[in-house]
C-alpha positions, 0 to 999 in steps of 0.5 A, a space after each residue: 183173506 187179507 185185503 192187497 194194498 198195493 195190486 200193482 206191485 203183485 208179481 207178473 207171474 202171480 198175475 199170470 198164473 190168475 189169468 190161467 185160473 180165471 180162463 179155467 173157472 169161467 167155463 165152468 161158472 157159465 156152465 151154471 147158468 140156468 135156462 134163463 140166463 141167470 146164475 144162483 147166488 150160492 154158485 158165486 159164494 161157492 167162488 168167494 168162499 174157494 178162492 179164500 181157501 186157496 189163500 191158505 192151501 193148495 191144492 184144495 182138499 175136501 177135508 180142508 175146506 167142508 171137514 163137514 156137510 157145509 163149507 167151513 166158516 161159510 155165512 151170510 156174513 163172511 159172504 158180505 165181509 169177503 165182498 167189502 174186502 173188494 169195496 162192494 158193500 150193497 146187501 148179499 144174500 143173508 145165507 150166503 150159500 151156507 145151507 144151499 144143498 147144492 152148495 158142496 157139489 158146486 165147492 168139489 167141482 170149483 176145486 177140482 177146476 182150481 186144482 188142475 188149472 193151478 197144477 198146471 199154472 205152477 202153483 204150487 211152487 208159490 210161496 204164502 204171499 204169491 198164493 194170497 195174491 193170486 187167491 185175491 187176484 181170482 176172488 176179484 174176478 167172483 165179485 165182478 160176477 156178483 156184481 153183474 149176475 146179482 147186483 146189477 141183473 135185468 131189472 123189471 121192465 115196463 111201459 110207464 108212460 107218464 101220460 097215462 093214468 097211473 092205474 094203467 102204470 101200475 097194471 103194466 108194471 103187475 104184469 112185468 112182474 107176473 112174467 118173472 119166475 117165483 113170487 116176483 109180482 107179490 113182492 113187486 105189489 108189496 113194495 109198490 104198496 108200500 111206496 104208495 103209502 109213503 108217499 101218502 102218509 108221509 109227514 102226517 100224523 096218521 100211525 102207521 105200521 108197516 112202511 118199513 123195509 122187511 121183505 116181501 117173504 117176512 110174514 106178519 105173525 113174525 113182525 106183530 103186525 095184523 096185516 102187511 101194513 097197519 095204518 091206525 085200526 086198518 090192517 091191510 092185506 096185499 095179494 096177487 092171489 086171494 084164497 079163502 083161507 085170507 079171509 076165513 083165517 087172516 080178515 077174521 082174525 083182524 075183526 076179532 081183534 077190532 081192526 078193520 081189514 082191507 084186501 088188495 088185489 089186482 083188478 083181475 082178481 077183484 071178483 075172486 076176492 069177492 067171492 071168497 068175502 061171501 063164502 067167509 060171511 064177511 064181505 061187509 066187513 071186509 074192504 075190497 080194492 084194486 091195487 091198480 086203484 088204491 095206487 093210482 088214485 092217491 098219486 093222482 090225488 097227491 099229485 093234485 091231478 097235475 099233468 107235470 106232478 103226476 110225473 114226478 109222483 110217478 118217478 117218486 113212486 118207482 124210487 121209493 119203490 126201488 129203494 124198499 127192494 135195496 134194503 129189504 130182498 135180497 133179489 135186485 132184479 125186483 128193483 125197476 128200471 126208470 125211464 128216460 122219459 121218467 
């Protein structure tokens, strides 16, 4: 769609007719809405992606905009070229809907929704540029709901009182992210980790590979890496769940290829860990610690046990943190709210 230079000279009854639509699309976009408030991010592709459509016809036929089993020129990138459009360039969701199995049936009930309300709005006796206009005016109306149902939703929140250890931080902060749906806590911990050791290493000349912004999912064969992070011949593993299989597949591997694994887990689960070691035949050659623990101690030891640094290490950490989940994942509400007291 071609982007409108000047939205106040769009006529009124385009901007009109847009209202109509918009007060139409909203009930059926709420209605998307799952049991814990938030909307799938191929529902609001599916709205980009109509509302480019009506730029070029109406009303929306099937064979027009998915002649196939997907939407028509639907993508990650024509998602994020569509929201650039509208001056928001943060990174979206790399499928962009494209191959959302849900997707087709969100597109038929939006465009039935558009189809009616458009009728009836008169649509239809709209010449080519009023149509693009309107089609702008109500493709603007979906980038605000990206912005605020993917952007800019609940962040994690915590207690992340400077005045504690920055052990008893981190456990508070594991157990915001165990209280989110999916793998929220294993890629909270990863990044946490991941901002722990910039922090660390940092400057240094120690090697280091790993403290970088792939997402919590990319998985380690795919990077050539021997764990989550490599840091000269230590590969290290982050966990919130430990199976035998990390040890048995994953530790073995490491010490067959000389390197020296070490494990992270959440305090909880350090026994667990433990056991696994042993059952693998293993366990002194594998190193065991708490996140809380390997996070905690070096920002206190950074922070060179000073109260006032302490805190700056603390706030350090979560902005790091939060910008590792800006480029890396695709899902914001990883990202940490900060403090005022922060």
């Amino acid at each position: 769609m071609v982007s409108i230079d000047d939205e106040a000279a769009i006529p009124a009854r385009v901007r009109e007719a847009a209202e109509l639509l918009m007060a139409a699309v909203e009930p059926w976009y709420e209605g998307k809405r799952g049991k814990k408030g938030g909307v799938y991010a191929n529902v609001m592709s599916t709205g980009l992606y109509m509302t480019e459509f009506l730029a070029a016809a109406f009303p929306l036929e099937e064979e027009f905009y998915a002649p196939g089993s997907q939407l028509r020129n639907a993508s990650g990138g024509k998602a994020k070229a569509i929201l650039a459009e509208h001056g928001e360039t943060r990174k979206y969701h790399s499928e962009g809907a494209r191959t959302s199995r849900g997707t087709i049936d969100h597109a038929r009930g939006l465009a039935a929704v558009i189809n009616s309300a458009g009728t009836a709005a008169g649509l239809g006796a709209f010449d080519v540029a009023e149509r693009v206009s309107l089609a702008f005016l109500l493709q603007q109306w979906f980038v605000e709901r990206v912005r605020e149902d993917y952007f800019e939703k609940k962040k994690i929140t915590a207690e992340l009182n400077p005045d504690w250890s920055i052990r008893a931080v981190v456990a508070s902060l594991l157990q915001a992210g165990r209280e989110r749906p999916g793998n929220a806590a294993g890629a909270l911990a990863q990044h946490l980790v991941g901002a722990k050791l910039k922090i660390r290493f940092d400057g240094t000349d120690v090697e280091i590979d790993g403290i970088n912004d792939e997402s919590y999912t990319t998985a380690d064969q795919q990077t050539g890496r021997a764990g989550d992070y490599q840091l000269n011949d230590t590969a290290i593993h982050v966990t919130m769940s430990p199976t035998l299989e990390l040890f048995t597949s994953r530790c073995q591997d490491n010490l067959n290829n000389h390197f020296r694994p070490r494990v992270l887990v959440p305090s909880d689960q350090l026994a667990r860990a433990t056991t696994y070691a042993q059952d693998a035949g293993i366990d002194k050659l594998v190193a065991i610690q708490s996140i809380e623990d390997f996070i905690g101690t070096n920002i206190e030891e950074t922070a060179g046990f000073s109260q006032a640094k302490v805190k700056q290490r603390l706030k350090e950490l979560v902005e790091l943190y939060n910008e590792r989940i800006e480029a890396a994942e695709v899902d914001m509400s990883l990202k940490i709210e900060v403090p005022d007291n922060l």
